[in-house]
C-alpha positions in Angstrom: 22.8 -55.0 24.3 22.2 -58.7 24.3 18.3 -58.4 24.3 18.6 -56.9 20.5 21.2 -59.6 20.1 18.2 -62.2 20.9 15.8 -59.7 19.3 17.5 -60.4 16.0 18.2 -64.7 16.5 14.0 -64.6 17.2 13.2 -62.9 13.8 15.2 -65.4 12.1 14.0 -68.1 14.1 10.2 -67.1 13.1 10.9 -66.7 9.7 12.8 -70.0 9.6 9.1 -71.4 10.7 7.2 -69.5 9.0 9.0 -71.0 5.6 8.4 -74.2 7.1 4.3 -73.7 7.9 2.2 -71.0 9.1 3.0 -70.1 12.9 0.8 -68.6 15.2 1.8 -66.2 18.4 1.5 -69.1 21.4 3.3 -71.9 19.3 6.1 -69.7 18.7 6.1 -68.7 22.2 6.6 -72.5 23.0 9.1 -73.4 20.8 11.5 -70.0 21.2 10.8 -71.2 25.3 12.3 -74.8 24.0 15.5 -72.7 23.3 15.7 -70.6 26.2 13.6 -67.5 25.4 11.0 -66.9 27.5 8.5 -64.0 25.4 5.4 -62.6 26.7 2.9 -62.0 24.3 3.5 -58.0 24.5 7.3 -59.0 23.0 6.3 -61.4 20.8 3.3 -59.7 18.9 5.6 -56.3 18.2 7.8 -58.6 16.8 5.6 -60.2 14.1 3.8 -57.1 13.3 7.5 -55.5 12.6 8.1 -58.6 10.5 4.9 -58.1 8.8 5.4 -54.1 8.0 8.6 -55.3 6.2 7.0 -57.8 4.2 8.6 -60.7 5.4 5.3 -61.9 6.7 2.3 -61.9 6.1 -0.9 -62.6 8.3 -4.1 -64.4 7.9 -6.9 -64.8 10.2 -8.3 -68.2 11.2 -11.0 -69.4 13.0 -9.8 -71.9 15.4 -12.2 -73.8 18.0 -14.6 -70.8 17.4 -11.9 -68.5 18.6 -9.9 -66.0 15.6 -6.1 -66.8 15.7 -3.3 -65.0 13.8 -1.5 -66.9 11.3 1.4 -65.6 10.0 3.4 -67.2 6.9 6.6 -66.4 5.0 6.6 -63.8 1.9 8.7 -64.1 -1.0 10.9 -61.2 0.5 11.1 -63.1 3.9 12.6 -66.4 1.9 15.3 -64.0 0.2 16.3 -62.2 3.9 15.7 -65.7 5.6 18.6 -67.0 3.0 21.2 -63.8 3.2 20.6 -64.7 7.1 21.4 -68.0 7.1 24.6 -67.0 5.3 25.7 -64.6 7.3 25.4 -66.9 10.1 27.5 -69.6 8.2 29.7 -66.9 7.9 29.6 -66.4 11.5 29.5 -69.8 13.1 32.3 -70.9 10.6 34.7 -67.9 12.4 33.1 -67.3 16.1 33.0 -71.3 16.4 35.3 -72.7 15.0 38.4 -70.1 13.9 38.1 -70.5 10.4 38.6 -67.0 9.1 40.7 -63.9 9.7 43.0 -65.0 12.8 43.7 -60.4 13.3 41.7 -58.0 11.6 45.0 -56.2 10.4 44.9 -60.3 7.9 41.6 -58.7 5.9 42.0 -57.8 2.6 39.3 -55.8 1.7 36.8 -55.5 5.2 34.0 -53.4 2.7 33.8 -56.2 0.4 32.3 -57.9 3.3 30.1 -54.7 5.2 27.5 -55.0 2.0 24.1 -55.6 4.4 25.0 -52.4 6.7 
């Protein structure tokens, strides 16, 4: 259960990069290390090529130091799911961490207003 917890906090955390630059597959495996998740390549790559298939990325090859390395950068559909994630986390963060929300769930109005992205 909590590895597609972290699955899903890695795809936003590559997309948030990818907005930022084009990544490639060992830079992201250093900086998701810097927060505690230790990827192998053979998690990681599945990863970016799922990304890929749903058009939030998209990948070019570059010749680096006479080697071919994968560069993957944000699409136009990965900006619009990388900003309904980051407000869903607002969302989130606002209640988990700090109790600003809905103190019962019996206190929601209307909870399908609020189920739109399932």
């Amino acid at each position: 259960m909590l590895r597609n917890f972290f699955l899903g906090f890695i795809k936003i955390h590559i997309l948030h990069h990818a907005a930022q630059e084009p990544v490639f597959g060992l830079a992201l495996i250093r900086e998701l290390a810097r927060h505690g998740y230790q990827l192998s390549p053979g998690t990681l790559y599945p990863v970016l090529h799922g990304l890929e298939r749903a058009e939030y990325l998209q990948c070019e090859a570059r010749v680096v130091e006479g080697k071919m390395r994968k560069y993957y950068r944000i699409t136009p559909r990965g900006v619009q799911a990388l900003e309904e994630a980051r407000a869903k986390i607002h969302e989130l963060v606002t209640e988990v961490l700090y109790g600003k929300g809905p103190q019962t769930l019996g206190s929601v109005d209307d909870v399908s207003t609020r189920l739109k992205v399932f």
